[in-house]
C-alpha positions as semicolon CSV with decimal commas, in nm:
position;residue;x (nm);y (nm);z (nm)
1;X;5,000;12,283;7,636
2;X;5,182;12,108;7,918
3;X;5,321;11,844;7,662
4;X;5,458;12,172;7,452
5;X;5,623;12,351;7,782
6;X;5,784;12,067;7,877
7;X;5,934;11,995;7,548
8;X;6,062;12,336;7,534
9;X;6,180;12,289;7,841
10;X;6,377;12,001;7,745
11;X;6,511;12,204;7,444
12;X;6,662;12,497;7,692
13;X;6,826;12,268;7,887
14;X;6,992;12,087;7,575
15;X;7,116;12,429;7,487
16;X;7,304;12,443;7,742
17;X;7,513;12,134;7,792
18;X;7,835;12,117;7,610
19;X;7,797;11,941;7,255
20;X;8,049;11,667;7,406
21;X;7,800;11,638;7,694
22;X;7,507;11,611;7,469
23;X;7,702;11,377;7,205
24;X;7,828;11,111;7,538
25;X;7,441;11,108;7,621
26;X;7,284;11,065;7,300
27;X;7,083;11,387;7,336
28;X;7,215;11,485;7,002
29;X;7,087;11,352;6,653
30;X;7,361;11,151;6,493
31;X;7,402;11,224;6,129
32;X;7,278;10,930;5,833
33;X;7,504;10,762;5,653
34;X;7,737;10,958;5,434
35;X;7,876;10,882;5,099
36;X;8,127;10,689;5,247
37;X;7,959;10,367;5,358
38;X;8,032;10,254;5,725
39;X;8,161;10,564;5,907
40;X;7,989;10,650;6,221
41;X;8,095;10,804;6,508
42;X;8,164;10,468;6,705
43;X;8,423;10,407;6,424
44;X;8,558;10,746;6,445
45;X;8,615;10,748;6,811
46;X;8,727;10,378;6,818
47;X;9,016;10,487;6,555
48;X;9,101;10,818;6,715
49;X;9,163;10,581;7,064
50;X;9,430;10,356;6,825
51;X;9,613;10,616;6,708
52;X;9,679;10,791;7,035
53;X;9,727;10,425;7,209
54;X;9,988;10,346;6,935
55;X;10,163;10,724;6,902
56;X;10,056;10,929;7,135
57;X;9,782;11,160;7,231
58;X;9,979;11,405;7,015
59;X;9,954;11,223;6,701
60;X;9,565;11,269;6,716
61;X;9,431;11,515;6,494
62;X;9,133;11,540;6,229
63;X;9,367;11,517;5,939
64;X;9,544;11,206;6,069
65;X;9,229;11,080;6,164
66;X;9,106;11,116;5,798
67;X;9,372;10,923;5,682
68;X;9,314;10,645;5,890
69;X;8,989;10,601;5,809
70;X;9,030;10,685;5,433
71;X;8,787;10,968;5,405
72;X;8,810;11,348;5,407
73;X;8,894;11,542;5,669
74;X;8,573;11,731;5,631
75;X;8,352;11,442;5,655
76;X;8,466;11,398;6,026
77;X;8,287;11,722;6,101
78;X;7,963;11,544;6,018
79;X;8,001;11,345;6,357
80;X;8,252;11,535;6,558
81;X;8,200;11,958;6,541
82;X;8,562;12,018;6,751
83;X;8,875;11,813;6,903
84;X;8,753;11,851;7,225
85;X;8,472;11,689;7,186
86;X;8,644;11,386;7,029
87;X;8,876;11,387;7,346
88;X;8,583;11,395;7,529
89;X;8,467;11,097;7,343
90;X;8,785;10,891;7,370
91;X;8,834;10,965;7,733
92;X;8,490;10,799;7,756
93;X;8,547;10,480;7,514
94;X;8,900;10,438;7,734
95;X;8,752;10,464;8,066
96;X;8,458;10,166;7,991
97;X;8,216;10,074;8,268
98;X;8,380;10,021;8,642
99;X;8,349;9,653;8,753
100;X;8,098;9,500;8,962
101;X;8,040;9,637;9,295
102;X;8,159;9,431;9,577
103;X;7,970;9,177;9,781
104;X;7,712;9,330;10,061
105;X;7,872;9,429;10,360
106;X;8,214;9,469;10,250
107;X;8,434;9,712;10,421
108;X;8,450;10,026;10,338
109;X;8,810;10,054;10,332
110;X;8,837;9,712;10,145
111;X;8,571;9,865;9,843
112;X;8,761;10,211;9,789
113;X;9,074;10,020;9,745
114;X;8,970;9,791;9,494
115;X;8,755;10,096;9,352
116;X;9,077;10,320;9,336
117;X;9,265;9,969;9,198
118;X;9,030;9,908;8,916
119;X;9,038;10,284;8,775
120;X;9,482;10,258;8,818
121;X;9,413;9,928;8,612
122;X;9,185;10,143;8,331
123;X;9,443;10,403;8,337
124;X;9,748;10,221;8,263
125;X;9,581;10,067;7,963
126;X;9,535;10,388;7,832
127;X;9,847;10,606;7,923
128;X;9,754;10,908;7,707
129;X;9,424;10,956;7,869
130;X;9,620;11,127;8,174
131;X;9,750;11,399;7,885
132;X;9,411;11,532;7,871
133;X;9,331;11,798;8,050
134;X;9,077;11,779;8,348
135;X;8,759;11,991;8,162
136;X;8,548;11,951;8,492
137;X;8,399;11,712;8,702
138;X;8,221;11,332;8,593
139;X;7,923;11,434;8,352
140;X;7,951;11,123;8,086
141;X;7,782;10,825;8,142
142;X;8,087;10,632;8,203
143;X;8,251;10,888;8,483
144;X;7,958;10,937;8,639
145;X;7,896;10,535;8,667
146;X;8,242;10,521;8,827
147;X;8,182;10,814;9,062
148;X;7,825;10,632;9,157
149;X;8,079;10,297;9,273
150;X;8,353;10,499;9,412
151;X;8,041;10,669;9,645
152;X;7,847;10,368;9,734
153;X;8,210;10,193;9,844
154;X;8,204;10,444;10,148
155;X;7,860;10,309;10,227
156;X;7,856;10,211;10,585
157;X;8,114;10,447;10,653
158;X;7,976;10,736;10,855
159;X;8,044;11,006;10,593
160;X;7,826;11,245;10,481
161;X;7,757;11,355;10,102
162;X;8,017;11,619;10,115
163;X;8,301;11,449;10,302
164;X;8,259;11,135;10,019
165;X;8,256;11,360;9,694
166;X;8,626;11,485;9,848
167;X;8,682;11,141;9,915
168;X;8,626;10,997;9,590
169;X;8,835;11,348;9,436
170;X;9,123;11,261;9,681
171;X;9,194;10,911;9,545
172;X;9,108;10,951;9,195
173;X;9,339;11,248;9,161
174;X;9,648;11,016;9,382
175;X;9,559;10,772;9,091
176;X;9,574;11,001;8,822
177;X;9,880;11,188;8,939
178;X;10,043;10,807;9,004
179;X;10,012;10,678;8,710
180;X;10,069;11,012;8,474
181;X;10,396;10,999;8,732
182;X;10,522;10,632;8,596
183;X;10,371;10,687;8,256
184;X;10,639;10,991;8,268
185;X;10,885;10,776;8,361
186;X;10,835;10,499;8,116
187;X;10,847;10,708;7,826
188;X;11,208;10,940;7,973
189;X;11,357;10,536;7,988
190;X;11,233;10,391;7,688
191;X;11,396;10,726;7,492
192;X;11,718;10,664;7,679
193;X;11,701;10,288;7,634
194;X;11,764;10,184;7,990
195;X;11,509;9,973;8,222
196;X;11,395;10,103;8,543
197;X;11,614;9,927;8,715
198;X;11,923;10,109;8,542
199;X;11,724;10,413;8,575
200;X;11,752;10,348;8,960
201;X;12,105;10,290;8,992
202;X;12,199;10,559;8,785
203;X;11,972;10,833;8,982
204;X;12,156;10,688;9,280
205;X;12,573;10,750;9,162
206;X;12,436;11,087;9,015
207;X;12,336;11,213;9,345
208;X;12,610;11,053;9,512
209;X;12,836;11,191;9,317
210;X;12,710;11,563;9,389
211;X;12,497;11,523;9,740
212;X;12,778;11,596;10,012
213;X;12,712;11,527;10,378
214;X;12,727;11,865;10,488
215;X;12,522;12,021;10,215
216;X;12,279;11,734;10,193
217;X;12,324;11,533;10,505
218;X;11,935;11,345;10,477
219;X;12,012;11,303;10,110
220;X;12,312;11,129;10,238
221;X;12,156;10,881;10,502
222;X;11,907;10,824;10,252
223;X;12,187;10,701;9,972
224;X;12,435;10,540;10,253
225;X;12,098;10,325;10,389
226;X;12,125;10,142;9,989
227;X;11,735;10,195;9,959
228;X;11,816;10,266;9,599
229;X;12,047;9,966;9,575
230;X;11,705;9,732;9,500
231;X;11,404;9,765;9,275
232;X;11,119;9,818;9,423
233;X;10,788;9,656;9,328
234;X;10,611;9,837;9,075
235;X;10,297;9,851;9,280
236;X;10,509;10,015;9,612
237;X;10,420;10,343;9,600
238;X;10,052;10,282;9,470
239;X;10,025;10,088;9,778
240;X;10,223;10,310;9,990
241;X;10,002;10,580;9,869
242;X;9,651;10,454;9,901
243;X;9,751;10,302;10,271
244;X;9,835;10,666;10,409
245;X;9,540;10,841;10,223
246;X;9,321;10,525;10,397
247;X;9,466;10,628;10,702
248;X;9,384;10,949;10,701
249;X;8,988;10,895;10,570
250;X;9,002;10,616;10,819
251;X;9,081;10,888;11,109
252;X;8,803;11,115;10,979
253;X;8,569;10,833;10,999
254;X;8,656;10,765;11,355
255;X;8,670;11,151;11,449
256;X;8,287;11,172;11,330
257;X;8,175;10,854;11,494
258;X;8,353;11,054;11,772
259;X;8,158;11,356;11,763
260;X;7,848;11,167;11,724
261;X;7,876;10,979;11,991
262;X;7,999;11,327;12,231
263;X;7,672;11,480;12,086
264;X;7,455;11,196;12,210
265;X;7,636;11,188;12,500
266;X;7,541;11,604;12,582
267;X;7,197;11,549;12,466
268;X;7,136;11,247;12,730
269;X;7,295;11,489;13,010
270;X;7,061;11,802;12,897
271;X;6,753;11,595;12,877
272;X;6,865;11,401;13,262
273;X;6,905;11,738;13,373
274;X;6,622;11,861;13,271
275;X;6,423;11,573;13,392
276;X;6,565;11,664;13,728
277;X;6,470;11,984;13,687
278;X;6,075;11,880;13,666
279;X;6,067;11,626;13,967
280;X;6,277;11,955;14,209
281;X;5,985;12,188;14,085
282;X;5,724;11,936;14,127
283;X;5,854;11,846;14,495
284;X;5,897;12,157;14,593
285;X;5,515;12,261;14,512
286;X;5,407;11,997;14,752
């Protein structure tokens, strides 16, 4: 009876995951083998991630999908029920395992910037996975597994649960918006066939030629200081980036260590106090 309540049980709860959630998990039955000999949903997702790495996240779709595989479009629906759920499942095959953690004892501050590195890293090698939309927090294996690393790099840090989940949201959305920023970029100089380097030079004489002093006088001591004279290294802002938010968790960090410490502080002085209070009363009844 228990065996048969807890297997319904099970059931409910399958019911009501997405079929992308269920699918990522194995929860859900895959289908046998079709007519076609060799298609599987490994396949499917591994060609649906070539097409959008070679033309775009656009270019995906069940029909095109068919064609690359040479079977019907209708025989994808055996595997995959809906395009979402293959983006789900693409998002997942781009975004792999994260690395190993780092050694014991490393600082905090050391682990979320090679954590925050190694998901830029995973993100440029898939450029179209920032085209997806954001469907809700980690729930795959793979997200999750990168949200457990990006968590245990704040170990030792102070931080309760709730300050590192906005943590971990803070720097993986910097990454996300970083890289969708130069993947943006790439693609506006590769139409125009120019380098970024010619991109930068010729963002600087367009606003010099319309950015007058009076109207525009910090637009002006920005272009007469010839910061965009010289490329920059392609890691700047990245670095820039991560330094300030750093600096920022790195002052919250200190600010509860802070309070901590104040609140240890009060307690010592209530319980002395109190203390004091005892030995006057027990004085004053001899």
């Amino acid at each position: 009876m228990a065996e048969e309540q807890q297997g319904e049980q099970t059931d409910g709860q399958r019911g009501d995951l997405p079929a992308s959630i269920e699918v990522a998990w194995g929860l859900r039955e895959r289908p046998g083998k079709g007519p076609r000999p060799g298609l599987d949903l490994d396949r499917i997702v591994g060609a649906a991630v070539r097409i959008a790495s070679g033309e775009g996240l656009a270019a995906v779709s069940m029909g095109r999908l068919a064609k690359e595989l040479g079977v019907s479009t209708m025989s994808l629906y055996r595997y995959v029920a809906a395009k979402d759920e293959l983006y789900v499942l693409m998002q997942e095959a781009a975004l792999g395992l994260p690395p190993a953690p780092p050694a014991p004892g490393t600082p905090w501050r050391e682990a979320l910037t090679a954590w925050a590195r190694a998901l830029r890293d995973g993100s440029r090698r898939h450029l179209w996975a920032t085209r997806l939309p954001v469907g809700g927090p980690p729930a795959t294996p793979n997200s999750v597994a990168w949200m457990e690393r990006g968590l245990s790099a704040l170990d030792g840090s102070g931080l309760d649960e709730g300050s590192r989940i906005s943590v971990i949201l803070l720097i993986s959305g910097f990454v996300r918006s970083e890289v969708g920023m130069m993947a943006d970029l790439a693609e506006a100089q590769a139409k125009a066939g120019i380098t970024a380097e010619e991109s930068l030079v010729r963002y600087g004489q367009l606003l010099a030629r319309f950015a007058d002093a009076e109207r525009f006088p910090a637009v002006t001591r920005m272009l007469e200081s010839g910061v965009l004279d010289t490329p920059e290294d392609p890691d700047y802002e990245f670095v820039f980036g991560m330094e300030r938010l750093l600096d920022g968790i790195e002052a919250l960090v200190r600010k509860k260590h802070a309070d901590e410490q104040g609140e240890r502080g009060k307690q010592d002085e209530q319980g002395e106090q109190g203390e004091q209070g005892e030995q006057s009363q027990q004085g004053g009844a001899e």
